[in-house]
C-alpha positions in Angstrom: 13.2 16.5 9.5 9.4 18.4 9.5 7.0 15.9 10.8 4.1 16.8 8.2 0.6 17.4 10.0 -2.5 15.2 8.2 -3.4 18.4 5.8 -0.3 18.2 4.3 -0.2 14.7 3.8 -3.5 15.5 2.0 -2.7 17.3 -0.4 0.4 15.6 -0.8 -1.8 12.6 -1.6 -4.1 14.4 -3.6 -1.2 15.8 -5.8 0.0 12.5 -6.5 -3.3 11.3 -7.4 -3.2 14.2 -9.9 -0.5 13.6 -11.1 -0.8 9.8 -11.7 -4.3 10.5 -13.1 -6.1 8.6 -10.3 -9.2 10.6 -9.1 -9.5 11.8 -5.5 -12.6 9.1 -4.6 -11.1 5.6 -6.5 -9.7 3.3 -4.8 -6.2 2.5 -5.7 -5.4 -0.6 -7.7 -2.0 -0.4 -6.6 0.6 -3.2 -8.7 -1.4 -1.5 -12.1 0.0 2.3 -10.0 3.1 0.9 -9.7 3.6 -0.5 -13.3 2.7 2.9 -14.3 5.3 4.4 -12.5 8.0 2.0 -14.0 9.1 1.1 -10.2 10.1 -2.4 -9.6 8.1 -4.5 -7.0 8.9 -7.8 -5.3 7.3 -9.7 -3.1 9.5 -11.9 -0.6 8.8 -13.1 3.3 10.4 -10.8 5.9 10.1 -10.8 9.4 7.2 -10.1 11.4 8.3 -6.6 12.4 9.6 -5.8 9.1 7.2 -4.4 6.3 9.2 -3.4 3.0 12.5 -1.7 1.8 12.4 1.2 -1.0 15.5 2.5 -2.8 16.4 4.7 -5.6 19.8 4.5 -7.7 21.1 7.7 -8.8 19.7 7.2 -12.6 16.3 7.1 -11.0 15.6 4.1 -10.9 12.9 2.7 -7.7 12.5 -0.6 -6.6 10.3 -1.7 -3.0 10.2 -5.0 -1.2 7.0 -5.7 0.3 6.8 -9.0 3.0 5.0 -11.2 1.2 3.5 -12.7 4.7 2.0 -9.3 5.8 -1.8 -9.6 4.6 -3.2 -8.0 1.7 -4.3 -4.9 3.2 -1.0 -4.1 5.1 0.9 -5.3 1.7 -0.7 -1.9 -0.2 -0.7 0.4 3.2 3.3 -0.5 2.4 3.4 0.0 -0.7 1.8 3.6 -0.7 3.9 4.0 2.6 7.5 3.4 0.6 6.0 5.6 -2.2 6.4 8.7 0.0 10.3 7.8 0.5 10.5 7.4 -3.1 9.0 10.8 -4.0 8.7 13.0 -1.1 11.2 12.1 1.7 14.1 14.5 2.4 16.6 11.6 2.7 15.5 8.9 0.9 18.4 6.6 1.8 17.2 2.8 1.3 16.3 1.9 5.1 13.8 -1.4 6.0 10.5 -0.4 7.6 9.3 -1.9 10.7 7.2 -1.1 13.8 10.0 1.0 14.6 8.6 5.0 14.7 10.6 8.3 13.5 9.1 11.3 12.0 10.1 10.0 8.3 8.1 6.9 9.2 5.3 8.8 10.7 5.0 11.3 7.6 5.0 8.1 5.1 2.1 6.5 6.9 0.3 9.8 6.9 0.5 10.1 3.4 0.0 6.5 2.9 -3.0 6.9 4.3 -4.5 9.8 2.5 -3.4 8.2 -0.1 -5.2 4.9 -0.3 -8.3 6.4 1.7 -9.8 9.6 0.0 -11.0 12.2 2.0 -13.3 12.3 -0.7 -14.1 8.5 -0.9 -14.6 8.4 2.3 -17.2 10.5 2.8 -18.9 9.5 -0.2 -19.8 6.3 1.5 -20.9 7.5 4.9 -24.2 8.7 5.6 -25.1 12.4 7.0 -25.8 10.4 10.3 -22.4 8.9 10.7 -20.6 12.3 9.9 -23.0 14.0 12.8 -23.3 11.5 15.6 -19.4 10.0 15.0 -20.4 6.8 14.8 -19.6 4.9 12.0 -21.7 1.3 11.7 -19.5 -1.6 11.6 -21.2 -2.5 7.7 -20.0 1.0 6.4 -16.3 0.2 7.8 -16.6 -3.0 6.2 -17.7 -1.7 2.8 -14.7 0.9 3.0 -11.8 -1.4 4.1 -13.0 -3.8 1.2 -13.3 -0.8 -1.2 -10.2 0.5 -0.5 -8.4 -2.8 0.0 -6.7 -1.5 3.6 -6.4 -3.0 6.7 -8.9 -2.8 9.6 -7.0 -0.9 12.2 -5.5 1.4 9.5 -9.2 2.6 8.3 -10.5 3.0 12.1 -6.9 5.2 12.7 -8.1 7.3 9.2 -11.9 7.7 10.0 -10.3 9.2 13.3 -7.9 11.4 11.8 -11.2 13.0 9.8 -13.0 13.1 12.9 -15.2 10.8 11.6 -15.0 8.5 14.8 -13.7 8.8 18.7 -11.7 7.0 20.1 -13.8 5.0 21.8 -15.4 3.7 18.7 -11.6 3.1 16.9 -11.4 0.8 20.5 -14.8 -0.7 20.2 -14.5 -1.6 16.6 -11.0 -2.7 17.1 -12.4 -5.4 19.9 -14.7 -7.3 16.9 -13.2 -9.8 15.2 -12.0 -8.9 11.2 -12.6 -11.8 9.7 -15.7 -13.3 11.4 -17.2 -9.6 11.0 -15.9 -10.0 7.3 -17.6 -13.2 7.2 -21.1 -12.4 8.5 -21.3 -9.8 6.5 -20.8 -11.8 2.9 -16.7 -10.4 2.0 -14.1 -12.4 0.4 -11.7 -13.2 3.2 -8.6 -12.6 0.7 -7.5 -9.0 1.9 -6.9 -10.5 5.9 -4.6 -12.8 4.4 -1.0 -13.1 3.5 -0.5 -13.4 -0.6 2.0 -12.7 -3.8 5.0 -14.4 -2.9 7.3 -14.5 -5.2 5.2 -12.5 -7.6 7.6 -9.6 -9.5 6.2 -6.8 -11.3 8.9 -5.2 -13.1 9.8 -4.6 -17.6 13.2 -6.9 -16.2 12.3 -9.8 -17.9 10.5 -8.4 -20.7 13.8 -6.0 -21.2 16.1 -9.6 -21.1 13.8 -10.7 -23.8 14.0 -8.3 -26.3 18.0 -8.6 -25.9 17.7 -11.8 -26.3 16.0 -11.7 -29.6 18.4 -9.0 -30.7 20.8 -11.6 -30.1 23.1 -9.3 -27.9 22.7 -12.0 -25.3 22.7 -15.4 -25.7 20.0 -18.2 -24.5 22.5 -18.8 -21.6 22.5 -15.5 -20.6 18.8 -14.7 -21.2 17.6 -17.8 -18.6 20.1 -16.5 -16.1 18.6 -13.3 -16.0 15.2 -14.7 -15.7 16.4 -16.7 -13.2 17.2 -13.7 -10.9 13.6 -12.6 -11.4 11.9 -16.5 -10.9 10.7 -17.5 -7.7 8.9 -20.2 -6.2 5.5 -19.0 -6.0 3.6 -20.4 -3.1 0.5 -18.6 -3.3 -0.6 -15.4 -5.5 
């Protein structure tokens, strides 16, 4: 398998953006993206070391499992991350992704990343100073990872990648505390946290329904199907 280099994964990123009529500086809302797309989502706990699971039947049909106890921000890195094995990976067999690296996982993050962070958007919110000197303030990472809705580590890693920042400054940043920097600067704490479990974003239910109605199942039937879908929602 090619190991794709970070221009590739940008236009790979921008293509899809294209294509999904999402413009190459917004940020990327991404259960509405994945509604559009028709893919079937579900939030559940997993492991510590284990992020999601995509798969594709042979009609087409995509569905992703995100852990529901990875924060916010890591949640849509994943998401954007199984969206490459869904559309772009040369085997796309259903396999869970962890902390593990291959070149497959290594391409998907790539793209992931381009993805959810914009060339474009990216440097529409730095200043000429930043781009010149490499050194990106702490309140303009801030502003990005809560526009972008990514994690802290996975912005400094990007702003690297566009040789935005050194190295040094993705380990100085790294060393200040997320939320207390997220805190003294006035940000919702939400996207450092864990959320949606049990929440399922799929036309499943609304599919049983209309049988349902149709009467080609019966009420028995219809509230079993639900109940494949219903979860115990601890927090959203």
């Amino acid at each position: 398998m090619k190991t794709i280099s970070i221009t590739e994964a940008e236009l790979l990123a921008c293509k899809f953006r294209s294509q999904t009529g999402i413009s190459l500086t917004d940020p990327i809302s991404v259960k509405t993206l994945i509604r559009k797309l028709g893919i079937t989502l579900v939030y559940r706990p997993l492991s510590d070391t284990s992020y999601g699971i995509s798969c594709k039947s042979n009609s087409g049909k995509m569905f992703i499992l995100v852990n529901s106890t990875s924060t916010r921000g890591r949640q849509h890195f994943t998401i954007a991350h199984e969206l490459y094995h869904l559309f772009y990976d040369e085997n796309p067999v259903p396999h869970l992704c962890s902390v593990q690296s291959s070149v497959a996982e290594k391409n998907a993050n790539r793209f992931a990343s381009a993805l959810l962070m914009p060339k474009e958007g990216i440097l529409n919110m730095v200043s000429s100073e930043d781009i010149t000197v490499h050194k990106v303030s702490l309140a303009s990472v801030l502003r990005m990872e809560q526009f972008f809705g990514t994690s802290r580590t996975t912005l400094l890693y990007r702003l690297k990648d566009l040789n935005l920042i050194t190295q040094d400054k993705v380990d100085e940043l790294k060393r200040v505390p997320v939320k207390d920097s997220a805190r003294e600067y006035g940000y919702d704490l939400s996207l450092y946290n864990p959320g949606n479990e049990g929440v399922v974003i799929s036309d499943f239910g609304e599919k049983a329904r209309l049988l349902y109605e149709k009467e080609v199942i019966s009420e028995g039937h219809y509230q079993e199907l639900l109940n494949m879908i219903i979860y115990d929602q601890k927090q959203n």
